[in-house]
C-alpha positions in Angstrom: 12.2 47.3 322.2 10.9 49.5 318.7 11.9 52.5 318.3 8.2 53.7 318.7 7.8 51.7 322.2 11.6 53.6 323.4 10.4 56.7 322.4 7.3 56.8 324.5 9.3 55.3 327.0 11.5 58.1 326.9 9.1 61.0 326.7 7.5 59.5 329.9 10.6 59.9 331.3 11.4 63.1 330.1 7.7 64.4 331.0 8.3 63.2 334.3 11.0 65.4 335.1 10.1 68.4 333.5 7.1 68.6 335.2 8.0 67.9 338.8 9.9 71.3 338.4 7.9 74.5 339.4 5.2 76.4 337.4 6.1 74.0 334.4 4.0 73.0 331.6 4.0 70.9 328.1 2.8 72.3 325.7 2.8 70.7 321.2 4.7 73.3 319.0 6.3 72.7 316.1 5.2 69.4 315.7 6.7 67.8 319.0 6.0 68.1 322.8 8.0 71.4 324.2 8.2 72.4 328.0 7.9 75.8 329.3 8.7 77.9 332.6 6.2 81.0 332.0 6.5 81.7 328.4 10.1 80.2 327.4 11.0 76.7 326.5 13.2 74.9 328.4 13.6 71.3 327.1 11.8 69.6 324.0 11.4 66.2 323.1 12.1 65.9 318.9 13.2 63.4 316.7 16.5 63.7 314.9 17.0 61.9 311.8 14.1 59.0 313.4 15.9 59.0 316.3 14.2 60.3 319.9 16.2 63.2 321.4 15.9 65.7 323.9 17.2 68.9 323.7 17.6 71.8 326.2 19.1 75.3 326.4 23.3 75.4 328.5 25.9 78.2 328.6 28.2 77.9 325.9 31.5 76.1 327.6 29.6 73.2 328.6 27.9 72.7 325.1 30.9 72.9 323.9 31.9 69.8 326.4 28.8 68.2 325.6 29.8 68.4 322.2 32.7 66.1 322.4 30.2 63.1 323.0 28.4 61.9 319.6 25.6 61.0 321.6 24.8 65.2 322.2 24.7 67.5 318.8 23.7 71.1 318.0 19.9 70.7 316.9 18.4 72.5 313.6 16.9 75.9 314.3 17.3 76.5 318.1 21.2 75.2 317.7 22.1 78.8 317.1 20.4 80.2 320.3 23.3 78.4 322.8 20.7 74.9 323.1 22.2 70.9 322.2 20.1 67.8 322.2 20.9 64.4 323.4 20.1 61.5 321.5 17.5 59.4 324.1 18.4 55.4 322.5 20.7 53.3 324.1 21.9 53.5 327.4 20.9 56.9 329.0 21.8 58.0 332.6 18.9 59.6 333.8 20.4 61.3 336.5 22.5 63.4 333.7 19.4 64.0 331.5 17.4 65.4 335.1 20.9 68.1 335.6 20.8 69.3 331.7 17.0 69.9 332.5 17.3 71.5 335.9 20.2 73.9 334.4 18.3 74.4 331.1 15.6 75.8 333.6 17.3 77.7 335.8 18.9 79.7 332.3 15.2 80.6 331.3 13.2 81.2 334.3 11.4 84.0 335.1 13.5 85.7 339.1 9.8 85.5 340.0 9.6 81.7 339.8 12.9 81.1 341.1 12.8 83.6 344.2 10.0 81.0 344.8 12.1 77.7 344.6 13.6 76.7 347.4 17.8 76.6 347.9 17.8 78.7 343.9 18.7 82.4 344.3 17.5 84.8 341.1 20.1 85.4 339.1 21.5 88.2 338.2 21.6 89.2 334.3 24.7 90.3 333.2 24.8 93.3 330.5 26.5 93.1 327.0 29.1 95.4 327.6 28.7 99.2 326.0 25.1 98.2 326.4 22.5 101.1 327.7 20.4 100.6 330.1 16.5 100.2 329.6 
């Protein structure tokens, strides 16, 4: 398959997913498809050295984890803000791709949204310690 046809292929996929999840939407920024929960991103489809990737927003110990596999690496720009992105050629498991997403959402979403999803509980944000409070 080109790497054009994969691509699309992939960004179906990824679409797919993203969008099942609640009060989503895709949006073109930057020069590639992004996709938002209220006003945050949550996953974005880019391509890395002409190579189709997805990248998404985790807690550092398992970006660090990630990490360990070439096939995930710390993206330009939004690297620095705790998100990794997976290369999307070869053999990709799905299944894994849907969990980074789900967890890359649950990090960004506004209480409101979640309160509304069922079996997810808002989180609670934790404060930077010596912080004040608003």
């Amino acid at each position: 398959m080109a790497p054009q046809a994969r691509d699309a292929t992939a960004l179906d996929r990824l679409r797919a997913i993203c969008l099942s999840l609640p009060a989503t939407e895709e949006t073109f920024t930057w020069g590639h498809p992004n996709f938002r929960v209220g006003e945050k991103i949550f996953a974005a489809f880019e391509s890395h050295q002409g190579r189709g990737c997805v990248c998404f927003k985790t807690v550092e110990p398992v970006r660090l984890a990630l990490l360990e596999d070439e096939r995930y690496f710390i993206p330009p720009y939004s690297g620095r803000f705790g998100w990794v992105a997976r290369y999307l050629d070869g053999r990709v498991s799905w299944k894994q791709i849907e969990g980074h997403l789900q967890s890359s959402y649950d990090l960004v979403a506004p209480s409101r949204v979640l309160k509304t999803t069922p079996d997810k509980k808002p989180r609670r944000r934790k404060k930077a310690p010596g912080s004040q409070p608003r």
